[in-house]
C-alpha positions as CSV (number, residue, x, y, z in Angstrom):
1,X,-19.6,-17.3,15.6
2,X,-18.7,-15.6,19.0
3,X,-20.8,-12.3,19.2
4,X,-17.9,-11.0,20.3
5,X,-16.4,-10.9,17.5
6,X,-19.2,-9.6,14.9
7,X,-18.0,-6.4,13.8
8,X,-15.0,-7.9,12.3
9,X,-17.4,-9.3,9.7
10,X,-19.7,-6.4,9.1
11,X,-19.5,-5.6,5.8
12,X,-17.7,-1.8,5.5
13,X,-18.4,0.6,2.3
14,X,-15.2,2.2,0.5
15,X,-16.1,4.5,-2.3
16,X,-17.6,3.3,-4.9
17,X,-17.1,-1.2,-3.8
18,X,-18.2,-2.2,-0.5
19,X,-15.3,-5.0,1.2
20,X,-17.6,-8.1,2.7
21,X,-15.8,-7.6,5.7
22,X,-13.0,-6.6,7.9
23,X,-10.2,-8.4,7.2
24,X,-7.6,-7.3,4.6
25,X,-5.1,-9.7,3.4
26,X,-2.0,-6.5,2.9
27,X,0.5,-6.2,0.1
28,X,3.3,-7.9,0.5
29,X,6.8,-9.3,-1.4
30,X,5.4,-13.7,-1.6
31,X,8.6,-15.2,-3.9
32,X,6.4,-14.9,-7.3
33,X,7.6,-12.0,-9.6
34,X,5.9,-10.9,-12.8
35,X,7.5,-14.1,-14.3
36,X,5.8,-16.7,-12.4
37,X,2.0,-15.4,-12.1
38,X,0.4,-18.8,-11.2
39,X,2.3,-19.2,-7.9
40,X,0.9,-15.3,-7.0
41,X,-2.4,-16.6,-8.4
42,X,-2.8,-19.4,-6.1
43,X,-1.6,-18.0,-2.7
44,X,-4.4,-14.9,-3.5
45,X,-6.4,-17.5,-4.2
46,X,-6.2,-19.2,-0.9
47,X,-6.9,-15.8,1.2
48,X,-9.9,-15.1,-0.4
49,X,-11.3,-18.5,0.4
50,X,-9.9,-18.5,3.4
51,X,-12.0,-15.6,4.4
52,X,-9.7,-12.3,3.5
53,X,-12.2,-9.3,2.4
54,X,-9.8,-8.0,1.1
55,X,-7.0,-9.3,-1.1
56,X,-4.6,-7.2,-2.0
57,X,-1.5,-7.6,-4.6
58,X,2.0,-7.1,-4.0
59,X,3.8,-3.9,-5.0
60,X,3.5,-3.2,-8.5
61,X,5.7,-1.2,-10.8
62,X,3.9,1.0,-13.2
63,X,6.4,1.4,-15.8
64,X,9.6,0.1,-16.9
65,X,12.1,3.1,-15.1
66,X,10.9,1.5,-11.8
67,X,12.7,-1.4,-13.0
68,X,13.3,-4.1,-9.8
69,X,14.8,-6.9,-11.6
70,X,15.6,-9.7,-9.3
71,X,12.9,-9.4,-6.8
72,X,10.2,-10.7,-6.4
73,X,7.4,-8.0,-7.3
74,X,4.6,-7.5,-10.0
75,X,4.7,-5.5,-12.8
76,X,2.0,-3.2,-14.5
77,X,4.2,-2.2,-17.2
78,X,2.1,-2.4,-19.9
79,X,-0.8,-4.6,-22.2
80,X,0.8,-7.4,-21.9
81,X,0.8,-7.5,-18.0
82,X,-3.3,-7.3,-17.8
83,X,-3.6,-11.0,-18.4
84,X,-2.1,-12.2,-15.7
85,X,-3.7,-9.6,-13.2
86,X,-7.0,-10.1,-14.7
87,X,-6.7,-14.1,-13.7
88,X,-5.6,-13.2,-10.5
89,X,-8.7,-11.0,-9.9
90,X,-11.1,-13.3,-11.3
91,X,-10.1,-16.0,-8.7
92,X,-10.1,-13.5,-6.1
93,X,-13.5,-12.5,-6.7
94,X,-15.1,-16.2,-7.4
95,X,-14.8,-16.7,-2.8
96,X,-16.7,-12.5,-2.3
97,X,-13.9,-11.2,-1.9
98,X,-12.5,-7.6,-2.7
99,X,-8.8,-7.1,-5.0
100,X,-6.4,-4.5,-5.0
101,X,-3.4,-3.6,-6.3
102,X,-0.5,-1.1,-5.2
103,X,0.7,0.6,-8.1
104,X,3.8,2.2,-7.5
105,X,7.6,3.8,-8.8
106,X,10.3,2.8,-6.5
107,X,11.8,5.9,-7.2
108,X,16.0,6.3,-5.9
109,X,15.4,2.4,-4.9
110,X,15.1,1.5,-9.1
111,X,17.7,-1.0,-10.5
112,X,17.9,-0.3,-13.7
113,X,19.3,-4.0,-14.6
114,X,17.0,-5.0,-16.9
115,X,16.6,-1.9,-19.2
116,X,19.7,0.2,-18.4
117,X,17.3,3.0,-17.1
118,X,19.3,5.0,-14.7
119,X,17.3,5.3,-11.6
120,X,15.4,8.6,-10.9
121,X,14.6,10.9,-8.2
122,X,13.4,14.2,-7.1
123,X,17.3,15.2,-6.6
124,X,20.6,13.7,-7.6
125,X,20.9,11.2,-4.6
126,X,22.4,8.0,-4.3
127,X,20.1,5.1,-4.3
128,X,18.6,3.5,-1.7
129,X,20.7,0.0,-2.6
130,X,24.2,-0.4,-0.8
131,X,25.4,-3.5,-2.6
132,X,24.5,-1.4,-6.1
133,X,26.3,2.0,-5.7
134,X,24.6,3.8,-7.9
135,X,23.6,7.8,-8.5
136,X,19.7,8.5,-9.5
137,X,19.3,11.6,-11.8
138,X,17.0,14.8,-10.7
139,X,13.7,14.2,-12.3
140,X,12.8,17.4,-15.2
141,X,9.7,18.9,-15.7
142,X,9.6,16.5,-18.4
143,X,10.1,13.3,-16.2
144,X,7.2,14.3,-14.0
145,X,4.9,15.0,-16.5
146,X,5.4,11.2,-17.8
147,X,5.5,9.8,-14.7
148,X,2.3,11.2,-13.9
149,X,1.1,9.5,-17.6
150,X,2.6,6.6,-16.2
151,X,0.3,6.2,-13.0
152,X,-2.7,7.1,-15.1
153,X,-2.3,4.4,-17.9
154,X,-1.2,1.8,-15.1
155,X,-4.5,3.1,-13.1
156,X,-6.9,2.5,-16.2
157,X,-4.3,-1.0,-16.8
158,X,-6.0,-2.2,-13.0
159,X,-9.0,-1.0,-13.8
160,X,-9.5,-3.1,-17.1
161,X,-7.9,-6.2,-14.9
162,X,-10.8,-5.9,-12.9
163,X,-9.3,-4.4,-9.6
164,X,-11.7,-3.3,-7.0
165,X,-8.8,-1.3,-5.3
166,X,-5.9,0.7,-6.8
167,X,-3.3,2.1,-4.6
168,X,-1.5,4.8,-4.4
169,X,1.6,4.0,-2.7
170,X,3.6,6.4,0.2
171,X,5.3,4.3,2.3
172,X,9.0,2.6,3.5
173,X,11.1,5.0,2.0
174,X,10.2,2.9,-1.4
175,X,8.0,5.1,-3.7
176,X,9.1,8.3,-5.7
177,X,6.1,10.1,-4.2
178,X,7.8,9.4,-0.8
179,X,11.2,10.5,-1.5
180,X,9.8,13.8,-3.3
181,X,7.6,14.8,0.6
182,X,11.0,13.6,2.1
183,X,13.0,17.1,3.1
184,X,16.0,14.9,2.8
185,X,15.9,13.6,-0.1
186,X,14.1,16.3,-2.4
187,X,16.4,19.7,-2.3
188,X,14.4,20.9,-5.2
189,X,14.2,25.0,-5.7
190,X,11.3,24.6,-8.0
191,X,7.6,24.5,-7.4
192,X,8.2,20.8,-6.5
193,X,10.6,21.4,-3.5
194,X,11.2,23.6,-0.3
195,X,7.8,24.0,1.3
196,X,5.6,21.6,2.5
197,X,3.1,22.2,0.2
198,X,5.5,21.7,-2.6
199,X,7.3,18.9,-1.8
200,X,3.6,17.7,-1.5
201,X,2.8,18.6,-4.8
202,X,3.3,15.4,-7.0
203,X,1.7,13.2,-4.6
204,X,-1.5,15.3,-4.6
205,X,-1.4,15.5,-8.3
206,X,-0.9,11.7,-9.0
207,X,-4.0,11.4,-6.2
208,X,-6.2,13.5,-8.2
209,X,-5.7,12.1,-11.7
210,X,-5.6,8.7,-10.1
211,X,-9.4,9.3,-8.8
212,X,-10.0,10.7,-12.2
213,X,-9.2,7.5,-13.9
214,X,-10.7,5.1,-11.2
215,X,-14.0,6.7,-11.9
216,X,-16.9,5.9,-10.5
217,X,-16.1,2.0,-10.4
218,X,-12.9,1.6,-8.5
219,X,-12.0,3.2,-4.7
220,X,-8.9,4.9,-4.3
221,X,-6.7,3.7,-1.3
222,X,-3.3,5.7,0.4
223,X,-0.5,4.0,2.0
224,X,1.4,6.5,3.8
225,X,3.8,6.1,6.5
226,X,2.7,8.8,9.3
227,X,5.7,8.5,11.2
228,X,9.7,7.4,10.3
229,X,11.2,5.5,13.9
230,X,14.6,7.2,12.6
231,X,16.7,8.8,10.0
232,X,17.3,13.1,9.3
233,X,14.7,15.0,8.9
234,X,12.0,12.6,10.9
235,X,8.5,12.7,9.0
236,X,6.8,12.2,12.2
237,X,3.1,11.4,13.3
238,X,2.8,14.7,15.6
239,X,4.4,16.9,12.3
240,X,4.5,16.5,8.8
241,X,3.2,13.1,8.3
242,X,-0.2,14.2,10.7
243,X,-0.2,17.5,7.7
244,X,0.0,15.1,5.3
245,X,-3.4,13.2,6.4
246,X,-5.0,16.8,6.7
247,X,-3.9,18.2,3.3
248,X,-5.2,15.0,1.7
249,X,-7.9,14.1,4.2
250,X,-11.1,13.2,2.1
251,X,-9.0,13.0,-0.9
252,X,-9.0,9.3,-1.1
253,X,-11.6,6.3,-0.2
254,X,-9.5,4.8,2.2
255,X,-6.7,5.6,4.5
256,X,-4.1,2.8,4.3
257,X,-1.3,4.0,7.4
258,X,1.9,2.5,9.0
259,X,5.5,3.3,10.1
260,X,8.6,3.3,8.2
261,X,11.1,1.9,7.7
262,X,10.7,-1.6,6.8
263,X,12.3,-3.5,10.4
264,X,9.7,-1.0,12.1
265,X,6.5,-1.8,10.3
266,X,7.3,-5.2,10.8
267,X,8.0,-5.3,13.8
268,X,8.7,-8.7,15.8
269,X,6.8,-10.2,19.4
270,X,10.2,-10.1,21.0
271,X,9.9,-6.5,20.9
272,X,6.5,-5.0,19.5
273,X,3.1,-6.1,21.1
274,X,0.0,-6.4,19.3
275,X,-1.2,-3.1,18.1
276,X,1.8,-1.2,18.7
277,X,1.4,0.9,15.6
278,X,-1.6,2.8,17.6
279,X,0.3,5.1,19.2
280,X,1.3,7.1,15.8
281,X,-1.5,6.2,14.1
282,X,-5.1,6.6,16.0
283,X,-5.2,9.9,15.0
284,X,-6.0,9.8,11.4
285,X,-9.7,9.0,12.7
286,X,-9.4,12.0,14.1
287,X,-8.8,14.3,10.8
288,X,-10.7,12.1,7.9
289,X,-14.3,11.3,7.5
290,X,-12.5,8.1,5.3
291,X,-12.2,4.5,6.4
292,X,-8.9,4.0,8.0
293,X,-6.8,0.5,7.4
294,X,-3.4,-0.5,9.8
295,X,-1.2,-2.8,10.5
296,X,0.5,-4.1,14.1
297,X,1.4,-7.4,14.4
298,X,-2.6,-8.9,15.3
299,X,-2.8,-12.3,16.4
300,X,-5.5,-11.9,18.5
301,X,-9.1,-11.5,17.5
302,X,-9.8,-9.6,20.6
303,X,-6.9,-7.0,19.9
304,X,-8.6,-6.8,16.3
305,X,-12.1,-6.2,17.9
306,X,-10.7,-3.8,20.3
307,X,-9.1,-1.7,17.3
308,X,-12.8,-1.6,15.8
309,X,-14.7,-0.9,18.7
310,X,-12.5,2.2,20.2
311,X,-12.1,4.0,17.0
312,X,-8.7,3.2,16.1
313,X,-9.3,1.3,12.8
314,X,-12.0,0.4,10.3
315,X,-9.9,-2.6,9.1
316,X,-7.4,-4.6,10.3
317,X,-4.5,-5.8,7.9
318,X,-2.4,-8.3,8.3
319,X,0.3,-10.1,5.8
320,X,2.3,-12.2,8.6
321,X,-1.4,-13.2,9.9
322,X,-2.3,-14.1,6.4
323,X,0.6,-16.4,5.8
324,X,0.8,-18.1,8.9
325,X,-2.8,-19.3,8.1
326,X,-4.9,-18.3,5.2
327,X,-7.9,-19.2,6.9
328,X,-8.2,-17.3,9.6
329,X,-11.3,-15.4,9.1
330,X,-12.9,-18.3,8.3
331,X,-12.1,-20.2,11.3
332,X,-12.8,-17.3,13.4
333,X,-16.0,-17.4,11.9
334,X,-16.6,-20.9,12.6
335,X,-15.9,-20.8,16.3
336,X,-12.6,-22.4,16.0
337,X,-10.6,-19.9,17.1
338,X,-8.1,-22.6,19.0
339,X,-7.4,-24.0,15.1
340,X,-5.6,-20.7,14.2
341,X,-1.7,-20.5,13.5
């Protein structure tokens, strides 16, 4: 291996599991749904064997009024949903490598199609699917009290699948935690909307009781998006979404951060270069003694080394990267960097 490139395979400790290295192989949509586990199986598979320290699983619904029905994303529903996770994991961790999982509720982007649930949200909104018009309901003190039940019994679900990492997931305008810190979607005149700090609330409180279940055997990661590229009431990186990483700071194990919305976290070398997501996010370093994990289009292993060695990141994530070639740790480590896709 190139010495140059050493402290991308130094072995980094999160919590309570330790990841073998620096590469994390990010959640991400793959064409398998719940219905079709093997395909998900293999492709994890392939990343931890390829290298990945990390492995994570796409998003994850945690109970059945996050319905997505016709995509392609897991489920965490229930019992009967371990199995399947619990294979994935075990493959995962026969190559050394780390699994996680990001749990989430999809919030005022719920279908509904399966189960009839009417979508839900912190206010009476319509949801986040043109080609369904459809109106979400205001959540009741009741409805927050069982989704908060429903991230804890989904939490101890990864836990007895054998995750090493469970997420709790803030990101893309796609998670109900999201759209409750959003000032325009949650007009809320209860203790869970107006101020910052309520509008915070149920994010803080599913955080909490998610580290209460996870114990002393499974780390805690946050994917928040620090900063919104457009849209009313901006969260930005120099506002709210920088108090959000200060109110939380040591909270979690690991800081998992991007920008929203989807087109701009993914953005495209025609118009983003590598490690264009620094300029909102290198200063989350700044405010949490916590390992921080990002995202910006890396191809390069020297862009990947750069972000380690100035402080911007503790671990660089990549999903494009991981498709284009699973392997890519491995042949970096081998000296072949001329072999990589």
């Amino acid at each position: 291996m190139d010495p140059r490139y050493a402290p991308l395979f130094e072995p980094l400790k999160i919590g309570p599991v330790t990841a073998p290295n620096r590469f994390v192989s990010m959640p991400h949509a793959i064409g398998f749904s719940h219905l079709m586990p093997n395909g998900a199986i293999g492709i994890r598979e392939t990343r931890a064997e390829g290298g990945w320290g990390i492995v994570a699983m796409q998003l994850s619904e945690i109970d059945p009024t996050s319905d997505l029905s016709g995509l392609p994303y897991e489920r965490l529903w229930d019992a009967g949903d371990v199995r399947a996770h619990a294979r994935s994991v075990e493959r995962i961790h026969a190559h050394g490598a780390l699994a996680s999982i990001e749990l989430a509720h999809t919030g005022i982007r719920s279908r509904g199609i399966s189960n009839g649930y009417p979508p839900m949200g912190p206010s009476v909104l319509p949801t986040l699917k043109p080609e369904m018009p459809l109106m979400s309901r205001a959540m009741t003190k009741d409805d927050i009290r069982a989704l908060r039940q429903s991230y804890r019994a989904a939490t101890r679900r990864a836990k007895e699948a054998g995750y090493d990492i469970v997420y709790v997931y803030a990101a893309h305008d796609a998670s109900i935690l999201w759209h409750f810190l959003h000032p325009a979607y949650n007009r809320r005149t209860d203790e869970y909307g107006g101020s910052f700090e309520n509008r915070l609330r149920l994010f803080r409180e599913v955080l909490e009781e998610t580290k209460e279940e996870a114990g002393s055997d499974m780390a805690v990661a946050v994917r928040f998006a620090v900063h919104e590229a457009s849209g009313p009431k901006r969260i930005t990186h120099d506002g709210e979404g920088r108090a959000v990483i200060e109110a939380l700071s040591d909270l979690p194990d690991l800081w998992d951060v991007n920008i929203s919305g989807w087109s701009r976290d993914s953005g495209t070398s025609r118009y983003d270069p590598e490690g264009f997501q620094e300029e909102f996010t290198r200063f989350v370093k700044q405010v949490t003694g916590k390992p921080v994990l990002g995202v910006g289009r890396f191809t390069s292993p020297d862009t990947m080394v750069s972000q380690l060695k100035r402080g911007v990141l503790d671990l660089i994530g990549g999903a494009r990267p991981s498709i284009a070639d699973p392997f890519l740790p491995a042949k970096l480590r081998e000296g072949r960097i001329e072999d990589i896709r």
